[in-house]
N, C-alpha and C positions, 0 to 999 in steps of 0.2 A: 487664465483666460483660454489656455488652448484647449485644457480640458474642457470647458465648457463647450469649447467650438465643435469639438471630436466626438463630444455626448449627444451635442443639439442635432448634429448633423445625423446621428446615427438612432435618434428618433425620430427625425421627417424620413429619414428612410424608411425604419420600419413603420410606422404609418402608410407610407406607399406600398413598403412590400406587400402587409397583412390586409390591402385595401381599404382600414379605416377611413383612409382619404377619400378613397373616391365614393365609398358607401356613405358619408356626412354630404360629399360635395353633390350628390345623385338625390339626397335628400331634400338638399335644400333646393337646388334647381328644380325639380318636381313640385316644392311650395312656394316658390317665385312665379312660377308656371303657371300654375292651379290656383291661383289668388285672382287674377283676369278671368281666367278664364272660368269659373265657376260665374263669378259675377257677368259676363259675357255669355253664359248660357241662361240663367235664370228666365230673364222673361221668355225665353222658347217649353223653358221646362213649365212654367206656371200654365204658360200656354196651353198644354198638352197635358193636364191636368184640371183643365177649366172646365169641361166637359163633364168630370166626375164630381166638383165641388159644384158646379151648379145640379147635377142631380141630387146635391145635399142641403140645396136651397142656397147656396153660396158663391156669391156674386163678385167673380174678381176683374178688377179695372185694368186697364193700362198701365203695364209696369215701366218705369224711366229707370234704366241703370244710370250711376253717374263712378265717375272715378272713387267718391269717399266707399262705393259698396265693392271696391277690389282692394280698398286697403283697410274696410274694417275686414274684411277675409286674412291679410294677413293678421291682424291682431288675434282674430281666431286660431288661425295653424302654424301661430311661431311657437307657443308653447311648447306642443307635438315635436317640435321639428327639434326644439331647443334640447328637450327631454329624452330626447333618441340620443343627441350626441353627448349628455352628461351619460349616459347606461354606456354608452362607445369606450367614454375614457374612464370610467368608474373604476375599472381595476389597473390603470395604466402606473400606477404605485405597488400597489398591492399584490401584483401575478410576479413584478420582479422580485419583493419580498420570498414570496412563498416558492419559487423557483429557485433562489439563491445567485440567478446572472449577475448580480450587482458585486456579489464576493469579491470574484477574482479582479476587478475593475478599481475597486475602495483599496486593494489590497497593494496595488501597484501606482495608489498616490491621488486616484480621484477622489476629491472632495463629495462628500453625500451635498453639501448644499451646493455644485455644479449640478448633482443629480437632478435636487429639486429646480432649479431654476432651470434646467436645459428643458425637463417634461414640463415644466409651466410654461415656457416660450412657445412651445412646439401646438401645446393645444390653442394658447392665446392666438398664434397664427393659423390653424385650422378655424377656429372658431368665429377669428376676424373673416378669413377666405369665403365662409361658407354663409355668411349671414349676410353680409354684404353684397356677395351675389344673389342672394334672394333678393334683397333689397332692391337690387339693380334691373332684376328680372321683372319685379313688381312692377315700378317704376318704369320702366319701358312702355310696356305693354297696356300698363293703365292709362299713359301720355301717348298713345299711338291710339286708343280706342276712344278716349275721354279726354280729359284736360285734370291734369295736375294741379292746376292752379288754385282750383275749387278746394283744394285740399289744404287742410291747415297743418304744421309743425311736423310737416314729413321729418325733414333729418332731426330735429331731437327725438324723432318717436322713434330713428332708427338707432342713433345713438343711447338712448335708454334702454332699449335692446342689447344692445351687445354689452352697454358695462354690467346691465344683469348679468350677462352669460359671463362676463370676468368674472362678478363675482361667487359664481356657482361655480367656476373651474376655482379659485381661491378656495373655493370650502373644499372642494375634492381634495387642493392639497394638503389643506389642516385634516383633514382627516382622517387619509391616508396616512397618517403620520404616526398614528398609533392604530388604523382597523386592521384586520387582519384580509380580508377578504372586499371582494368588488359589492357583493351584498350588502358589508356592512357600512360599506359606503356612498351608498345609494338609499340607506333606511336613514341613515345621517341627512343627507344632503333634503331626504322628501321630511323629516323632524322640523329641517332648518324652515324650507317654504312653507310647511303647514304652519310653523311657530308664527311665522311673519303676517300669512292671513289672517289667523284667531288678530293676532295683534290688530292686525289694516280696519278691523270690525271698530275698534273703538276711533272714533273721527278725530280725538285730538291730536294721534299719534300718527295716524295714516301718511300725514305728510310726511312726515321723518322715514319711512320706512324704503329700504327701496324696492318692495312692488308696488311704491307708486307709480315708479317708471314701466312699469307694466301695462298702464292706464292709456294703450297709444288711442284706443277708438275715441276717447274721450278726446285724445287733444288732435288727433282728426278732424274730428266735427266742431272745435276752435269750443270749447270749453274748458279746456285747461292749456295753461301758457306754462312755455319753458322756464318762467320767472316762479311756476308754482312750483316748479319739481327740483328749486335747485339744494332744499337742506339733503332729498333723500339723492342728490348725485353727491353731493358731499359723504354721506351718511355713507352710501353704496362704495368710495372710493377707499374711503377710510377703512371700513371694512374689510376688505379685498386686502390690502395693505397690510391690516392685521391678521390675519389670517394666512397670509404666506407668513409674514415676519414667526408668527408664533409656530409655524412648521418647523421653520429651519432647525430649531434647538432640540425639538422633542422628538426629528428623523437624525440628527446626532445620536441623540442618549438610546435612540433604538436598537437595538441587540435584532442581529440578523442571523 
């Protein structure tokens, strides 16, 4: 336990030292931010653009922002935002590999699975910090310009967010576990999501999958309920679960 404590600790540090913190946390603030406020400028922009689309014969009306058009904007630039901090921690395994820092640490009785589970707390709790303050950013600024209330299945659409991003940080650690580079873990991680779209294509399976939790704009606009998505939170947890579990064994048998 204390190793673990000593490890974790000396990952949020470096995290801070090498600013991946505040570069994820600068991120995502800026997409909390920008979700209002894009929607909060549109009709000024459409406005000043009317002049040129009626010179094309094209007749635009009275635009009504309402709160659902600043949280389907986050549904648009969470992906972005999500994808920035999987490339962040992508070699967060893999640089220690190829540098050899890990030696002298294993050698004097740290367990490799304190390793793995100190750098999977570490990103889970940046990942929770930083998505969550978008969320909250959102949420502000949407309920101070608009009303919230118009809005359907806010917190499961935030919480199907983040257990994606657990389980994208869980594949990083499966597969870290034997890549050798940040590269090859990042060509992994985009195998994994492209697999799961071809998959989402066929309708019987969709539900099972978890970028159904991906689907926030829809349960936004109150067409899908939390009650649709619960095989792929199951599916998504399960996952995640398996995917550390099946690290642990195969960053043993790895030769450093």
């Amino acid at each position: 336990m204390k190793g673990f404590a000593a490890f974790f600790a000396k990952e949020m540090l470096e995290l801070v030292r090498t600013k991946k913190l505040l570069i994820i946390l600068i991120v995502f603030i800026v997409v909390g931010i920008m979700n209002p406020a894009v929607a909060k400028l549109t009709p000024a922009l459409i406005e000043m653009m009317s002049e040129d689309l009626a010179s094309q014969g094209m007749i635009v009306g009275k635009v009504t922002v309402t709160a659902l058009d600043s949280w389907l904007q986050f549904a648009k630039n969470m992906p972005a935002a999500l994808a920035a901090l999987l490339i962040m921690f992508s070699g967060i395994y893999t640089s220690e590999y190829s540098k050899g820092t890990l030696i002298p640490l294993l050698t004097k009785g740290l367990s490799r699975s304190c390793v793995i589970l100190s750098k999977l707390s570490a990103m889970i709790i940046a990942w929770s910090a930083a998505m969550w303050l978008c969320f909250g950013l959102t949420y502000f600024y949407s309920d101070y310009y608009w009303d919230n209330s118009q809005v359907h299945g806010l917190l499961f659409a935030g919480f199907g967010w983040w257990l994606f991003g657990l389980l994208m940080i869980s594949c990083i650690v499966f597969l870290s576990s034997f890549a050798n580079s940040a590269a090859q873990v990042m060509i992994g991680i985009g195998a994994f999501y492209f697999a799961m779209t071809i998959a989402g294509m066929l309708s019987k399976i969709k539900k099972y999958l978890p970028t159904r939790l991906l689907d926030s704009g829809v349960i936004f606009k109150g067409e899908l309920y939390a009650s649709d998505c619960i095989k792929a939170v199951i599916i998504t947890s399960v996952l995640s679960v398996i995917f550390v579990a099946a690290a642990i064994p195969l960053t043993i048998r790895r030769r450093l």
